[in-house]
Structure formats: structure tokens, C-alpha cells
NUGU-267814 format. One record per residue: residue number from 1; residue in one letter; x, y, z of N, C-alpha, C, O in turn. Coordinates in steps of 0.001 Angstrom, whole numbers, plus 500000, padded with zeros to 6 digits. Layout:
<sites>
site i = NUM | aa = a | n_px = X | n_py = Y | n_pz = Z | ca_px = X | ca_py = Y | ca_pz = Z | c_px = X | c_py = Y | c_pz = Z | o_px = X | o_py = Y | o_pz = Z
...
</sites>
This chain:
<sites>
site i = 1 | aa = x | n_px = 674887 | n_py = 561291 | n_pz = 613058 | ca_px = 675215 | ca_py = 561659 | ca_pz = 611693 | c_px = 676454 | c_py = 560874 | c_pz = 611272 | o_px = 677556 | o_py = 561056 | o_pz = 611789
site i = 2 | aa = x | n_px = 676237 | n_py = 560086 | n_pz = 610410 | ca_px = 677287 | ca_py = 559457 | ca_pz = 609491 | c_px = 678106 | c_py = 560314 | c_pz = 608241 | o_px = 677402 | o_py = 561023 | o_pz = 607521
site i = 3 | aa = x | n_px = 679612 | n_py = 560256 | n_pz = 607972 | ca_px = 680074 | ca_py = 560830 | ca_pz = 607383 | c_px = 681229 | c_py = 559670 | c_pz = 606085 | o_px = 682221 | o_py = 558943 | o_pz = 606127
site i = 4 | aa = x | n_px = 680567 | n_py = 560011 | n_pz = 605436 | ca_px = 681476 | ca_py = 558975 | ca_pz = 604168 | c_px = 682622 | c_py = 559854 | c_pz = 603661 | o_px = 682499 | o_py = 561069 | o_pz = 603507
site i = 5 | aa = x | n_px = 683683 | n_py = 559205 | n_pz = 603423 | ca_px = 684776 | ca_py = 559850 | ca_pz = 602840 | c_px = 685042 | c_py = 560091 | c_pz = 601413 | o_px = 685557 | o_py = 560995 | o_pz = 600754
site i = 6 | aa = x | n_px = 684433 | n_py = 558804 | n_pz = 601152 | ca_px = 684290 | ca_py = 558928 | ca_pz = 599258 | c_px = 685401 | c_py = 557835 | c_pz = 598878 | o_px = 685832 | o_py = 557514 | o_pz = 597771
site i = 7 | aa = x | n_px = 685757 | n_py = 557318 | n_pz = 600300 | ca_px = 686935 | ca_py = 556193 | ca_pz = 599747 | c_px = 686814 | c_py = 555003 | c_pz = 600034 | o_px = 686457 | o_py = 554999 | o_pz = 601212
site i = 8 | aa = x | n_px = 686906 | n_py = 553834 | n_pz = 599626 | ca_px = 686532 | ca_py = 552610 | ca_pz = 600446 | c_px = 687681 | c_py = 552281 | c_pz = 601613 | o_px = 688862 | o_py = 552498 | o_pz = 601341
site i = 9 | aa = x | n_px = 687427 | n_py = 551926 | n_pz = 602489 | ca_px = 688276 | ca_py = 552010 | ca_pz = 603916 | c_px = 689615 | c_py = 550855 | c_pz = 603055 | o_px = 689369 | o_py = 550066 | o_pz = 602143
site i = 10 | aa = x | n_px = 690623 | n_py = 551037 | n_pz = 603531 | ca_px = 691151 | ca_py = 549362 | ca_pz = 603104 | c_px = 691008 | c_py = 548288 | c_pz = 603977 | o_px = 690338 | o_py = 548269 | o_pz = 605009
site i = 11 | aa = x | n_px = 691701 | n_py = 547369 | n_pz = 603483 | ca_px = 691586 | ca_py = 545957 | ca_pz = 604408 | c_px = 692230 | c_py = 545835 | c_pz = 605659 | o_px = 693407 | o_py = 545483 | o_pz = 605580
site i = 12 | aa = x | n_px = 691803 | n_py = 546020 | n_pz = 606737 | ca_px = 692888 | ca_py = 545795 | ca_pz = 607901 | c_px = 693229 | c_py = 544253 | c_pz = 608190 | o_px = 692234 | o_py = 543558 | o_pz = 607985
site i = 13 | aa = x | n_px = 694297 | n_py = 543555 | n_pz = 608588 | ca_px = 694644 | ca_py = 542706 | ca_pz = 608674 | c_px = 694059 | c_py = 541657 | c_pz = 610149 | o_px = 693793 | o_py = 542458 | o_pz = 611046
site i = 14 | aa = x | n_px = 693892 | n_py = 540728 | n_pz = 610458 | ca_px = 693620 | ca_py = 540150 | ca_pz = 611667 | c_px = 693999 | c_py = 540609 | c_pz = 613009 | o_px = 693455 | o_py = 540795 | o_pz = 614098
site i = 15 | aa = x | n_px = 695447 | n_py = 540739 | n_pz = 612340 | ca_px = 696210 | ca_py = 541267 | ca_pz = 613744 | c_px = 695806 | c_py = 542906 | c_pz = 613990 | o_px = 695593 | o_py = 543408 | o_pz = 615093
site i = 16 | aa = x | n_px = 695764 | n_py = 543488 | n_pz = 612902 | ca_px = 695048 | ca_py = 544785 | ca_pz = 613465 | c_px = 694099 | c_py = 544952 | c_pz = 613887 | o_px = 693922 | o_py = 545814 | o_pz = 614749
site i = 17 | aa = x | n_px = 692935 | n_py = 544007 | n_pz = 613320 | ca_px = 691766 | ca_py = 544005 | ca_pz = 613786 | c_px = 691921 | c_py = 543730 | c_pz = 615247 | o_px = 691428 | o_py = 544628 | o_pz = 615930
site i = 18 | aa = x | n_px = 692467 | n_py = 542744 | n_pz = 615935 | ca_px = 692291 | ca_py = 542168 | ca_pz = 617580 | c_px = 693403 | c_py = 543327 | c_pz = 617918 | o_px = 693888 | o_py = 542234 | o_pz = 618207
site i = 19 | aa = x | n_px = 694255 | n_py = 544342 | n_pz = 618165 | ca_px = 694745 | ca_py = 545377 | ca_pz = 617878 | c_px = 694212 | c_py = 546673 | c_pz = 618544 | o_px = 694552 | o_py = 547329 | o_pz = 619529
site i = 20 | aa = x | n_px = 692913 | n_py = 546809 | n_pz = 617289 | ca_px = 691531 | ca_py = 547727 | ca_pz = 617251 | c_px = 690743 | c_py = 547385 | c_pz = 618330 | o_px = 690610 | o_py = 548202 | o_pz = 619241
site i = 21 | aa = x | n_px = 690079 | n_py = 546075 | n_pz = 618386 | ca_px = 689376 | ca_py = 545668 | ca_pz = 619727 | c_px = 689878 | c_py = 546156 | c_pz = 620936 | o_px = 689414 | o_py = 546895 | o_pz = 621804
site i = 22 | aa = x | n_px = 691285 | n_py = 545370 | n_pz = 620735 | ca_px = 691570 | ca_py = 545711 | ca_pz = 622442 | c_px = 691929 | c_py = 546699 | c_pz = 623323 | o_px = 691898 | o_py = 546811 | o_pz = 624548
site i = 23 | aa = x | n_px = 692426 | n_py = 547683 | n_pz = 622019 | ca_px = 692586 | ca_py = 549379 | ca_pz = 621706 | c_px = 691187 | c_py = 549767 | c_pz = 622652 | o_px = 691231 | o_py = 549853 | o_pz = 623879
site i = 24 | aa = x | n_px = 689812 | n_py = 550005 | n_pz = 621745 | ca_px = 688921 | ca_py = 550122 | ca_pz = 622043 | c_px = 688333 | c_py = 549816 | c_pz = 622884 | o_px = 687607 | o_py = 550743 | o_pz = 623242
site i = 25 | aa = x | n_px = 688168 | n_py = 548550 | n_pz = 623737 | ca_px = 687963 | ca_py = 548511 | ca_pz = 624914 | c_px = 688463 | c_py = 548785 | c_pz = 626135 | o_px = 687907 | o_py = 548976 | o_pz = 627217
site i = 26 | aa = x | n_px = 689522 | n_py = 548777 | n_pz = 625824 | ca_px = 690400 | ca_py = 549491 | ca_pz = 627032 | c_px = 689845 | c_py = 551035 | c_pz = 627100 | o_px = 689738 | o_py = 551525 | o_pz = 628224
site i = 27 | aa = x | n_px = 689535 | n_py = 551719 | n_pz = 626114 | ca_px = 689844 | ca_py = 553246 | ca_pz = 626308 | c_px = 688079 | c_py = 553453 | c_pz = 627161 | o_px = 687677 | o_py = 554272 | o_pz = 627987
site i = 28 | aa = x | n_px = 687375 | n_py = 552237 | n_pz = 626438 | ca_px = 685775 | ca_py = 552011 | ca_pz = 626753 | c_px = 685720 | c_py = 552073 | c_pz = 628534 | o_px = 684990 | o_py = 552809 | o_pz = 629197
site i = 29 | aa = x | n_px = 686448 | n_py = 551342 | n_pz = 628913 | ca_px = 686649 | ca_py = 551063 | ca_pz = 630340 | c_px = 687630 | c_py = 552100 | c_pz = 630664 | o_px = 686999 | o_py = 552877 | o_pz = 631381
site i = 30 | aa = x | n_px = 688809 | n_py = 552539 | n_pz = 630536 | ca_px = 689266 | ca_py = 553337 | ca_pz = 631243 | c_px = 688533 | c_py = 554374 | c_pz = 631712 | o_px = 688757 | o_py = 554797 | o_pz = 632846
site i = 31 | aa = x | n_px = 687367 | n_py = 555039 | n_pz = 630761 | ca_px = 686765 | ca_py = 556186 | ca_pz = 630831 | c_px = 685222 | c_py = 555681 | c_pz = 630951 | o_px = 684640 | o_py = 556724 | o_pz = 631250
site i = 32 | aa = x | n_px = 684638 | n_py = 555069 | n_pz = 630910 | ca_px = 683490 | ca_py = 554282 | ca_pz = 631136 | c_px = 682168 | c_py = 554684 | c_pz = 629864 | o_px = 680964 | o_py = 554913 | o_pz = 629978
site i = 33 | aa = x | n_px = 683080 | n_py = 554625 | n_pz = 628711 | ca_px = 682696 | ca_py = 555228 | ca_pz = 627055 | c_px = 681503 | c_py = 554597 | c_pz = 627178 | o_px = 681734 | o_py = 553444 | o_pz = 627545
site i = 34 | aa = x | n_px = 680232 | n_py = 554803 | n_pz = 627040 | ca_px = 679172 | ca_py = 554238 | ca_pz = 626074 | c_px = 678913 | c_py = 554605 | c_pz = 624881 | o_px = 679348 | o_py = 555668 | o_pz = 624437
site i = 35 | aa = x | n_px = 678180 | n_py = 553799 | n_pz = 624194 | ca_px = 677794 | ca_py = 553570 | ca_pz = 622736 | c_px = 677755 | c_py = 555127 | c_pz = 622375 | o_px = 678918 | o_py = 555509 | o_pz = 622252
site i = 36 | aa = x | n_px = 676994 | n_py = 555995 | n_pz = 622196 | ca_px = 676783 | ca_py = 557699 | ca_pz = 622047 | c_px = 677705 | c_py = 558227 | c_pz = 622156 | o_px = 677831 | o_py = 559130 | o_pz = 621329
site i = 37 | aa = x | n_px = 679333 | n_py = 557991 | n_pz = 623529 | ca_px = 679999 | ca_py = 558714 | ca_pz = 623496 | c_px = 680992 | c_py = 558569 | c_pz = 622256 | o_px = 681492 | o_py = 559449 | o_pz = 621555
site i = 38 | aa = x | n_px = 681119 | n_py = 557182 | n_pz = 622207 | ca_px = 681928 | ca_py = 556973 | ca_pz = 621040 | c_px = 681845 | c_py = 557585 | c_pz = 619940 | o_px = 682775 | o_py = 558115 | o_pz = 619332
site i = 39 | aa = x | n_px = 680494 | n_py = 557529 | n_pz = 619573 | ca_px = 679627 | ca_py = 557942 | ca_pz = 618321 | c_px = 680344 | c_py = 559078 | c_pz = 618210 | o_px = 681310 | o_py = 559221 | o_pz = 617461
site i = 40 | aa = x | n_px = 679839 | n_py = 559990 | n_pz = 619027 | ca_px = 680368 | ca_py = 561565 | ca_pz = 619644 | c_px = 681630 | c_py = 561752 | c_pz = 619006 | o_px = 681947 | o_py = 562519 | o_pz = 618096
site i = 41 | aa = x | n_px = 682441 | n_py = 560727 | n_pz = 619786 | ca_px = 684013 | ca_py = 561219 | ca_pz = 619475 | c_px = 684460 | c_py = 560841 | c_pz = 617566 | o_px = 685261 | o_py = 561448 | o_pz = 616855
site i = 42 | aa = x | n_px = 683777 | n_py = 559908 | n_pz = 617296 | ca_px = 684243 | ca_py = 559702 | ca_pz = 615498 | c_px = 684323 | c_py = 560805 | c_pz = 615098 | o_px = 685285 | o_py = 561503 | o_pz = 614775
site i = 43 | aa = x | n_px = 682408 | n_py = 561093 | n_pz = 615142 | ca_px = 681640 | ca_py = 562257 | ca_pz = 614577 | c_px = 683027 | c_py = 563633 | c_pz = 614962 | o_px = 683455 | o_py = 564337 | o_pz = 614047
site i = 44 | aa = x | n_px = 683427 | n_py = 563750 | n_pz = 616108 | ca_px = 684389 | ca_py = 564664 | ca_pz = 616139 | c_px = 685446 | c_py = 564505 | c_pz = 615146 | o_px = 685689 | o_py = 565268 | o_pz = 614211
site i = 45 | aa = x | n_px = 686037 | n_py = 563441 | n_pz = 615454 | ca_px = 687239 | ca_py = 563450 | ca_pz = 614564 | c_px = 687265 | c_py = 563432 | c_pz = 613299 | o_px = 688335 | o_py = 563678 | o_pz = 612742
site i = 46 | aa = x | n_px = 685909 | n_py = 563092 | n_pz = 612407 | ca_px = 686095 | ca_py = 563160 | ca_pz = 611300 | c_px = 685590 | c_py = 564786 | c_pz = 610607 | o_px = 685719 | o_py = 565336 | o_pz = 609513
site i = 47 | aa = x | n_px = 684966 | n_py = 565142 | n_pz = 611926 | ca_px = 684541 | ca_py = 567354 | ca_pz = 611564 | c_px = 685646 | c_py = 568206 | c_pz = 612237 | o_px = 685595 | o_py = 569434 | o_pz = 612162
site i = 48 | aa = x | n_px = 686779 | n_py = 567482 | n_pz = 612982 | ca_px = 687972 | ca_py = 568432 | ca_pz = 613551 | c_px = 688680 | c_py = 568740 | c_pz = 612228 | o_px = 689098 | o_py = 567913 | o_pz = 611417
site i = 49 | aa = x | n_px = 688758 | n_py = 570488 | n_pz = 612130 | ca_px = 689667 | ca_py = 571174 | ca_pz = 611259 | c_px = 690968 | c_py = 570353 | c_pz = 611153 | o_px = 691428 | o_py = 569833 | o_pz = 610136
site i = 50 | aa = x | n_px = 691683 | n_py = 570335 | n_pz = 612931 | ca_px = 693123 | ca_py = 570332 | ca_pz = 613056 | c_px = 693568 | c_py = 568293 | c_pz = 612503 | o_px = 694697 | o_py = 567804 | o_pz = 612547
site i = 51 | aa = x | n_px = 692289 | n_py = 567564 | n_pz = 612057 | ca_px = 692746 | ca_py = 566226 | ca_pz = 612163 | c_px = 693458 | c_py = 566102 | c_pz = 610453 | o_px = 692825 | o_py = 566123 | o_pz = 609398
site i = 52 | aa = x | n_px = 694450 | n_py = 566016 | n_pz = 610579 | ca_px = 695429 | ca_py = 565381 | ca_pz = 608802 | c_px = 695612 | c_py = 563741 | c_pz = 608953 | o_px = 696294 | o_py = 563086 | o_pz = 609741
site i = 53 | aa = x | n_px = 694591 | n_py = 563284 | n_pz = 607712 | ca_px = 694629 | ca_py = 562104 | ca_pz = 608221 | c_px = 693924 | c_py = 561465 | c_pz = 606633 | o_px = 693331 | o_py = 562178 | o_pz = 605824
site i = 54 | aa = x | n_px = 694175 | n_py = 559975 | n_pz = 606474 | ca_px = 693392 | ca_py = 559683 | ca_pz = 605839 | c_px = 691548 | c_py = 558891 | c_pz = 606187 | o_px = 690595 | o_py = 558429 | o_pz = 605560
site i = 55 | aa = x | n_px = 691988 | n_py = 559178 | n_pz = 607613 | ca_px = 690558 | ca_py = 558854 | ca_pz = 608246 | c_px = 690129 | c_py = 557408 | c_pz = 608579 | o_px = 689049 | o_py = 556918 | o_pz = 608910
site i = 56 | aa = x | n_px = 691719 | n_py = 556757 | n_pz = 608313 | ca_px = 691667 | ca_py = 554937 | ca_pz = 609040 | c_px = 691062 | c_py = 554784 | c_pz = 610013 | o_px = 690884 | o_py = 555831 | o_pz = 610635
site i = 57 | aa = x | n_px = 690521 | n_py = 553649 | n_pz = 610573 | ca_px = 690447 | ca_py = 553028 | ca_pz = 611570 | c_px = 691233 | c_py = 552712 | c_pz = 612224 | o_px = 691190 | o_py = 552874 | o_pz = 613444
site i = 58 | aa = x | n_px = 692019 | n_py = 552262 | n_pz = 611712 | ca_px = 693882 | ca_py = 551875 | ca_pz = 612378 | c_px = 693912 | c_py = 553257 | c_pz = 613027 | o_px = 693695 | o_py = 553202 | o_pz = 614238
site i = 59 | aa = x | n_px = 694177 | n_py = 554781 | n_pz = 612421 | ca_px = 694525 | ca_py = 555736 | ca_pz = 613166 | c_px = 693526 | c_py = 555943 | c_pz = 614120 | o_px = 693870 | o_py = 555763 | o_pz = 615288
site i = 60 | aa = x | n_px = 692471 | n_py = 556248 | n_pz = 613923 | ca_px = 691546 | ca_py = 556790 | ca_pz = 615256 | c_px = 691517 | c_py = 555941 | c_pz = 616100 | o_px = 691094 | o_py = 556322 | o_pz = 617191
site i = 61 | aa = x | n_px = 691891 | n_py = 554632 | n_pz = 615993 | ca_px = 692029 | ca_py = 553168 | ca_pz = 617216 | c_px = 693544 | c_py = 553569 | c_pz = 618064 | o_px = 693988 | o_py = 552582 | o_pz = 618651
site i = 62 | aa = x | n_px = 694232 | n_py = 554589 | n_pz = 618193 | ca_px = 695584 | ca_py = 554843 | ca_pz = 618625 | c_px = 695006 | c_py = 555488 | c_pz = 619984 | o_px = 693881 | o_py = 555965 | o_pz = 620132
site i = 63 | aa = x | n_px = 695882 | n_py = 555405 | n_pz = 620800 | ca_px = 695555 | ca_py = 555941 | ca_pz = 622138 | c_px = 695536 | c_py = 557375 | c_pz = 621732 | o_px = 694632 | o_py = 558189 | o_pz = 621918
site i = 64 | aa = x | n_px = 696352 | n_py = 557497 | n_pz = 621316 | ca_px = 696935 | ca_py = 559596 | ca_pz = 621181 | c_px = 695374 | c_py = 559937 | c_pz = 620510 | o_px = 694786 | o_py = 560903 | o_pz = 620997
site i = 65 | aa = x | n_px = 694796 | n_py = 559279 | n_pz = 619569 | ca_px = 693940 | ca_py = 560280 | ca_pz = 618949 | c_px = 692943 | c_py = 559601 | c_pz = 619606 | o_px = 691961 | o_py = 559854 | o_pz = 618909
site i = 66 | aa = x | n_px = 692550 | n_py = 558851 | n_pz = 620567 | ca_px = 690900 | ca_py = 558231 | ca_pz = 621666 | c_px = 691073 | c_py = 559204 | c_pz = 622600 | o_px = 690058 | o_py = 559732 | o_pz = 623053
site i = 67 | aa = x | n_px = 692235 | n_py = 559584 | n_pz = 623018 | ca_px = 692445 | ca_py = 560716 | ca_pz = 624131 | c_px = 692199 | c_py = 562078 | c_pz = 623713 | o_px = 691554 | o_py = 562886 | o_pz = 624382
site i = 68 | aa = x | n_px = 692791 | n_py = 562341 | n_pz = 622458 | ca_px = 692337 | ca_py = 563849 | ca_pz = 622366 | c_px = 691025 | c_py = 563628 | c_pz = 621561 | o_px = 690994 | o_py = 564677 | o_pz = 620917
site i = 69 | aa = x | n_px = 689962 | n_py = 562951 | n_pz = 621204 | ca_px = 688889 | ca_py = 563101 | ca_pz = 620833 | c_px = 688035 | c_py = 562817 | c_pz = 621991 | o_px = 686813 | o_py = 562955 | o_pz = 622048
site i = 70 | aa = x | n_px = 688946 | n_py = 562342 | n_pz = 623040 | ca_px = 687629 | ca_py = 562250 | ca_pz = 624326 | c_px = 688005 | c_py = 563348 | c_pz = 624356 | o_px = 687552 | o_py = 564041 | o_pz = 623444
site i = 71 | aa = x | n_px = 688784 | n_py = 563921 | n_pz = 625159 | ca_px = 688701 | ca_py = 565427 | ca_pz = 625772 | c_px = 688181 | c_py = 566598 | c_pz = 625236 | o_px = 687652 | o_py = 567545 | o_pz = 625818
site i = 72 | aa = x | n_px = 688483 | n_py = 566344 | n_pz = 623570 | ca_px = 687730 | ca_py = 567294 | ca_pz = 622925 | c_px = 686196 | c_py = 567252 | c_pz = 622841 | o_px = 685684 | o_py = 568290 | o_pz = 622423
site i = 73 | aa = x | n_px = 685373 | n_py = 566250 | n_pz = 623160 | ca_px = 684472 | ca_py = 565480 | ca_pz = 622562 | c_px = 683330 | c_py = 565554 | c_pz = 623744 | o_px = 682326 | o_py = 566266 | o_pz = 623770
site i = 74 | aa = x | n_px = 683744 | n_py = 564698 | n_pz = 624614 | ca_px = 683491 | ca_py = 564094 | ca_pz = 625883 | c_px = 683944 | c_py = 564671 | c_pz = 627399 | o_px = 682975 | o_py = 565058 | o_pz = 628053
site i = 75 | aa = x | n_px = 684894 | n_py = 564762 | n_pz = 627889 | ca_px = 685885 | ca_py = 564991 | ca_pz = 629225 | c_px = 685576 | c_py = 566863 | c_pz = 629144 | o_px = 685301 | o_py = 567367 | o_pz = 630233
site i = 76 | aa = x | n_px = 685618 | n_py = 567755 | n_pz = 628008 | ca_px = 684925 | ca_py = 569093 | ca_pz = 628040 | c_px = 683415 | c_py = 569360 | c_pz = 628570 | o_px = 682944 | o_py = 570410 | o_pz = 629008
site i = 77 | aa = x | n_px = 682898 | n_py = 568302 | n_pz = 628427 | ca_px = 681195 | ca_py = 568664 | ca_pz = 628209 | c_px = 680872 | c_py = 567973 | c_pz = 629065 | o_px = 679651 | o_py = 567844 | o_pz = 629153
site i = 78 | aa = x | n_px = 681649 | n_py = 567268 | n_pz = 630007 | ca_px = 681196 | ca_py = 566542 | ca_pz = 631756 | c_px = 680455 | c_py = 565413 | c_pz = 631556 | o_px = 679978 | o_py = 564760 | o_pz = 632484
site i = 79 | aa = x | n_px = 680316 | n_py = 565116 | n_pz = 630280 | ca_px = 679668 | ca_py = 563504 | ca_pz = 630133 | c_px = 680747 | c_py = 563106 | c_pz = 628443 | o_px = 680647 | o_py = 562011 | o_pz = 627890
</sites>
């Protein structure tokens, strides 16, 4: 399930973009993320009550919020 915000994302810059990548793969490999789990964890973060946010990419690419959307997400439910 896809969730639109109603806003157009803004422009992230180059450097954020390679940033985002390397963000993301690291957290991919630390925890051995596949495609679904990821999915999983957006889909969380963008239906978590407790998330105040404008719903960037920049933010959900931060370690602090890949960690608590795995655990909430993923690391609870043993896959």
C-alpha cells in the first residue's frame, strides 16, 4: 500500500542523494533488509501516530528513524 501526502516531495540535492544511498544500504546490510522489509518499514512510518514529520526522504534515510522503524516494523515480528 502506497501512501501520498498531498505534497510534492522537494528536490534533494546530489550530495543528499549519495547520502540517502549509502544511508540505505548500510542499514540494508547491517540487518539483511529485503525489498518487503523496507516496504514494511515506510508503510510504518508514514501510519505511526508518534512520527512529527514532514515525511522527507532526507528524514526517514537517518539512522535514528531506520532503527526505530525496523524494530517497530521488522526486529518485533522475527522477520
Amino acid at each position: 500500500m502506497l501512501i501520498y501526502v498531498n505534497n510534492p516531495h522537494p528536490e534533494i540535492t546530489y550530495k543528499q542523494y549519495q547520502k540517502l544511498i549509502k544511508t540505505l544500504l548500510l542499514e540494508s546490510e547491517q540487518n539483511d533488509l529485503k525489498l518487503e522489509q523496507f516496504e514494511r518499514m515506510i508503510e510504518g512510518w508514514f501510519t505511526d501516530k508518534d512520527v512529527h514529520s514532514n515525511y522527507n526522504i532526507v528524514h526517514f534515510a537517518t539512522p535514528g528513524v531506520l532503527k526505530t522503524q525496523f524494530y517497530k516494523n521488522i526486529y518485533r515480528y522475527g522477520q
